[in-house]
N, C-alpha and C positions, 0 to 999 in steps of 0.2 A: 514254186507251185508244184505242187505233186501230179504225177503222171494224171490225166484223165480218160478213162475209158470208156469208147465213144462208139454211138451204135445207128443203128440206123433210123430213131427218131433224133441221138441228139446230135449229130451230126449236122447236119444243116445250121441248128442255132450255133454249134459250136463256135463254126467260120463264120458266121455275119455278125460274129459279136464286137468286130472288129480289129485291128492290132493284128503283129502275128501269129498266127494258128501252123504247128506243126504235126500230122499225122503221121505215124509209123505205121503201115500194114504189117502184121509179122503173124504168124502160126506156131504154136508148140513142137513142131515136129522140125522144124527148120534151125538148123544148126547156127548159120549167119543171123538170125533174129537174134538167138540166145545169146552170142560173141555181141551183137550190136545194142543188148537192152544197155550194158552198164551204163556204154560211151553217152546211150539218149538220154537214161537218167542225170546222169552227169553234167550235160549241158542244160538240161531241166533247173538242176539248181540254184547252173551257174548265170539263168537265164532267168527269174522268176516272174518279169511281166510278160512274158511266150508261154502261150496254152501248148502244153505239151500231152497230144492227143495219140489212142491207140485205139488200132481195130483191130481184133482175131479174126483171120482172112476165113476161117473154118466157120466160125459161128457167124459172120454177117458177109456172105458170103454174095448176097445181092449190093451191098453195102461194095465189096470188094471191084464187083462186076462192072457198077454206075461209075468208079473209078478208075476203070479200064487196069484194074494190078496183074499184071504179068506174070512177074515174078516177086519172089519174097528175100526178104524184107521190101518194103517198097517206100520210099519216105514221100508225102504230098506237103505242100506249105502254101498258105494261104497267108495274103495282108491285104487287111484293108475288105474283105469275102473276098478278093479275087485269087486266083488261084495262081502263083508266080513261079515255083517249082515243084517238079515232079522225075525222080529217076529211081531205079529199082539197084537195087545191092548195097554192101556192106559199105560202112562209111567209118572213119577211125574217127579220133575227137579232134585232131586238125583239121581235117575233110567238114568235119560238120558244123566245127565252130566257123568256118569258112563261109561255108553255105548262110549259116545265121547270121554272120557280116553282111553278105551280101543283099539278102533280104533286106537288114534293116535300113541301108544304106541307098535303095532303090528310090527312084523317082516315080512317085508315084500317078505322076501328072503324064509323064513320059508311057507308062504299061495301060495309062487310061488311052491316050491316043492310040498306039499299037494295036490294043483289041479293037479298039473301034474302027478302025482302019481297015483289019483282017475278016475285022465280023459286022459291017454295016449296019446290020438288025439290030443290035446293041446300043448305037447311039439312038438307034428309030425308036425303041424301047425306052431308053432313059428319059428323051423329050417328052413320051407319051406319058411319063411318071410325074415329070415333074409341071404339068399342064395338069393335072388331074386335081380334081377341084379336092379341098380337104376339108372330110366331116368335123362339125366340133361336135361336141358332146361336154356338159359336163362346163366348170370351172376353165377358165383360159383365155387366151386373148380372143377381143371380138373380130369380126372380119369389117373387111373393109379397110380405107389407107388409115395407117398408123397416123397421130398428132399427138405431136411433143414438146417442151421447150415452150417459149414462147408465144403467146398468142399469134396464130399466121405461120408457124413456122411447120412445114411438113416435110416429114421423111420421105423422102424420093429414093 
């Protein structure tokens, strides 16, 4: 999948598309970005179901800010939307094929408890998601309990 360059409307859809989402922050003026584009292209290729996303820290620079980037290059990586790593400087292609193991290799069950742990509001939010009654519109299943199979027979 070829690099995608990514802005401050699509950013958001980027990460909740699922899977993982890697960001680079880099700038034109920045030497380390320049040395770091091949290594990212390069794991881009070697990676092709990883969204491999870029911001110019100069042009989306609110973009940059919401993401608290420090310093440049800054690399962000999201799985799954949540956000799993984040650290700023040069990375060589074992550093980052590294990091990409790691990501994929995560428990994802495991970073869901963690945040929610650290951030309480988060699972008080998710319960409140998933209690919330859902519009139909349109073509789809009816509401109410599912019946299936044989006469009497009800999905619990």
């Amino acid at each position: 999948m070829p690099l995608q360059t990514l802005t401050q409307q699509s950013f958001q859809p980027a990460v909740a598309r699922g899977g993982i989402v890697l960001v680079k922050f880099w700038a034109t003026w920045c030497g380390w970005c320049t040395k770091f584009e091949p290594v990212y292209e390069e794991s881009s290729r070697m990676h092709p179901d990883i969204l491999y996303g870029t911001v110019d820290a100069d042009v989306e620079q609110q973009l940059a800010g919401t993401a608290q980037v420090q310093s440049l290059p800054t690399l962000l990586a999201f799985r799954d939307g949540l956000p799993v790593y984040s650290s700023p400087g040069y990375k060589d292609s074992g550093q980052l094929e590294e990091i990409v193991q790691e990501i994929m290799w995560l428990n994802m069950d495991d970073v869901r408890r963690e945040m929610t742990a650290a951030h309480p509001e988060l699972a008080q939010q998710a319960n409140q998601q998933q209690r919330a009654p859902i519009a139909r519109q349109g073509a789809g299943l009816a509401g109410g309990p599912s019946f299936y199979g044989w006469p009497g027979l009800v999905a619990r």
